[in-house]
Structures are given as structure tokens and as C-alpha cells.
C-alpha positions in Angstrom: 223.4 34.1 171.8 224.0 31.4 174.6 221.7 28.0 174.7 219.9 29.6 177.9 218.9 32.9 175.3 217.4 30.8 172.7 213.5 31.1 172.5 211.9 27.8 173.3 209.3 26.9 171.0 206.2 25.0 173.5 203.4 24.3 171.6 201.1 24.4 168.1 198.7 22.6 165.7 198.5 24.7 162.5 197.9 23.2 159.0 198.7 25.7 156.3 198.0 25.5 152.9 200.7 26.9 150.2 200.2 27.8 146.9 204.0 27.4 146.4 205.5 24.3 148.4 209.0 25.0 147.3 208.7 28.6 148.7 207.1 27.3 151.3 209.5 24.7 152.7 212.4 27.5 151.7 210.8 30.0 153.7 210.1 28.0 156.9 213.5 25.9 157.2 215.5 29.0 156.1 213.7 32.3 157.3 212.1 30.7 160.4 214.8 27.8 161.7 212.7 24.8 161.3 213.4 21.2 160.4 212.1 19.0 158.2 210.4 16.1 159.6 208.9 14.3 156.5 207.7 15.5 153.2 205.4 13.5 151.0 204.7 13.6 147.4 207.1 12.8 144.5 207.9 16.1 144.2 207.2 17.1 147.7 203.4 18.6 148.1 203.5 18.1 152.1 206.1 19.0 154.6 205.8 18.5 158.3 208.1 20.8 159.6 209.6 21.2 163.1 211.0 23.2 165.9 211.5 22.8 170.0 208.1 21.1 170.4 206.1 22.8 167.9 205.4 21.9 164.5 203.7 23.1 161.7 201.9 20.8 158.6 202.4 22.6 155.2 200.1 21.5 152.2 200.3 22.6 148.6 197.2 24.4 147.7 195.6 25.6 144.3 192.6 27.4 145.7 192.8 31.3 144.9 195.1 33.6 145.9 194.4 36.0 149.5 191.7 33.9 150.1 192.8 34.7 153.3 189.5 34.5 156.2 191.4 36.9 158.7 192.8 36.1 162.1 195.4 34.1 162.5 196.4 30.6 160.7 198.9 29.6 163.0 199.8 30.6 167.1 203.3 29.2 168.9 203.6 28.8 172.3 207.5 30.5 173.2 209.9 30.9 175.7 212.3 33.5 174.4 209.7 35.7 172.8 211.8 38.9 172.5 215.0 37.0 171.6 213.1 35.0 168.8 211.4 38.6 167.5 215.1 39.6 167.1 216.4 37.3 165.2 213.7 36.8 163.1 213.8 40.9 162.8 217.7 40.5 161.9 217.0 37.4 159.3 214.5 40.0 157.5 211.4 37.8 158.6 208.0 40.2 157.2 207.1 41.2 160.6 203.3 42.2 160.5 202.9 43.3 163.8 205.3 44.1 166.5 205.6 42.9 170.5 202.5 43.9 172.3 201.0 42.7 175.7 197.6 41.4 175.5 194.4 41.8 177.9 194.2 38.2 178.0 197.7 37.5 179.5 200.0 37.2 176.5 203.2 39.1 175.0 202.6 38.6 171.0 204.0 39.3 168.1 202.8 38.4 164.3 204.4 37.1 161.0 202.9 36.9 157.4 204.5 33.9 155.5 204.6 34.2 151.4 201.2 32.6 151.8 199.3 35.2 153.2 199.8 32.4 156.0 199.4 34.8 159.8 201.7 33.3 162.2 201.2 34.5 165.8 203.8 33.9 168.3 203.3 34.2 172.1 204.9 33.8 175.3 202.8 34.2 178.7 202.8 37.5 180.6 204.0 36.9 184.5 201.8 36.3 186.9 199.9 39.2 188.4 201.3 41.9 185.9 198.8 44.5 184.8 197.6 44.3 181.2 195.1 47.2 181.3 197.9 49.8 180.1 
């Protein structure tokens, strides 16, 4: 895949809480391409974790397991959408839900980190293209 293939990752503001940090960390530097911007705790508890322009704040957590509220914890703004659902589909990334065009503008696709974490990512439909089916 060439540099101009790549998704582009625009824009996000998720805190997610892990009830596992190690896993955590492992699953979104290794299964989902991002950097590590700082960690803090002796050993790590916190991780801010990057990529493109997006970034994503990871906390260890000790509240109860699928305490999950429902929606999602976590959208990205992309450029690249269906190249990024490929090679997250080819890295074995737990898709939850595959690329579907929206009513309110959006091509989306969802992933569930070993958290029960629900990561949305989106890239805007083009302008004036019919979303009513």
C-alpha cells in the first residue's frame, strides 16, 4: 500500500478504561498501529496512545467486567476508511460491524477492543450522495 492509500486518521477524544493495561497497550500499538505517547504509573496504569491526529487515553480500571452502557466509547475521524477496514480485517482486528453508509452522512465501520471498549470509525460520505438506500 502506497503513502497516498494509507487511511488518514483526523480526529477523536475517547478515554477508555481497561481492566487489563498490558493487554490494552498490546492490543492498540500492535492490532490497531498506534504509538505510544506517554504512559504513567510505575508499572504503566495510563497510556496516551497515538495515530495521524487522533489519539486515544487508556486508564486501568477495576470496576466490573461488561459494565459496558452501549453505544459507542470511542468514534475516529478517517481518510482511508475502506483501506483501514482492510488491514485491520487482514491483522485479525474483532470487527463488530462491517462498512455501512449512514443517514446522517457517514461510511462506518465498528471494532470491540478486549475491553468491551466499541471503537467506531468513520469517514464522510461525498457530498450530495443519497443515503436513503
Amino acid at each position: 500500500m502506497s503513502n497516498s492509500e494509507m487511511p488518514q486518521f483526523v480526529q477523536s477524544t475517547p478515554v477508555l478504561r481497561s481492566g487489563d493495561y498490558p493487554r490494552s497497550r498490546a492490543f492498540y500499538t500492535d492490532s490497531l498501529g498506534f504509538g505510544i505517547d506517554e504512559e504513567g504509573g510505575d508499572p504503566p496504569r495510563f497510556g496516551i496512545f497515538r495515530r495521524g491526529k487522533s489519539i486515544v487515553f487508556v486508564n486501568a480500571w477495576n470496576g466490573p467486567p461488561g459494565a459496558h452502557q452501549g453505544g459507542w466509547d470511542a468514534y475516529f475521524h478517517v481518510d482511508g476508511l475502506e483501506a483501514l477496514f482492510e488491514s485491520y480485517r487482514a491483522a485479525d482486528v474483532p470487527l463488530t460491524r462491517p462498512i455501512e453508509e449512514t443517514v446522517y452522512g457517514m461510511r462506518e465501520f465498528e471494532v470491540t477492543d478486549p475491553d468491551g471498549n466499541i471503537l467506531c470509525f468513520g469517514e464522510d460520505l461525498p457530498a450530495g450522495e443519497d443515503t436513503s438506500g
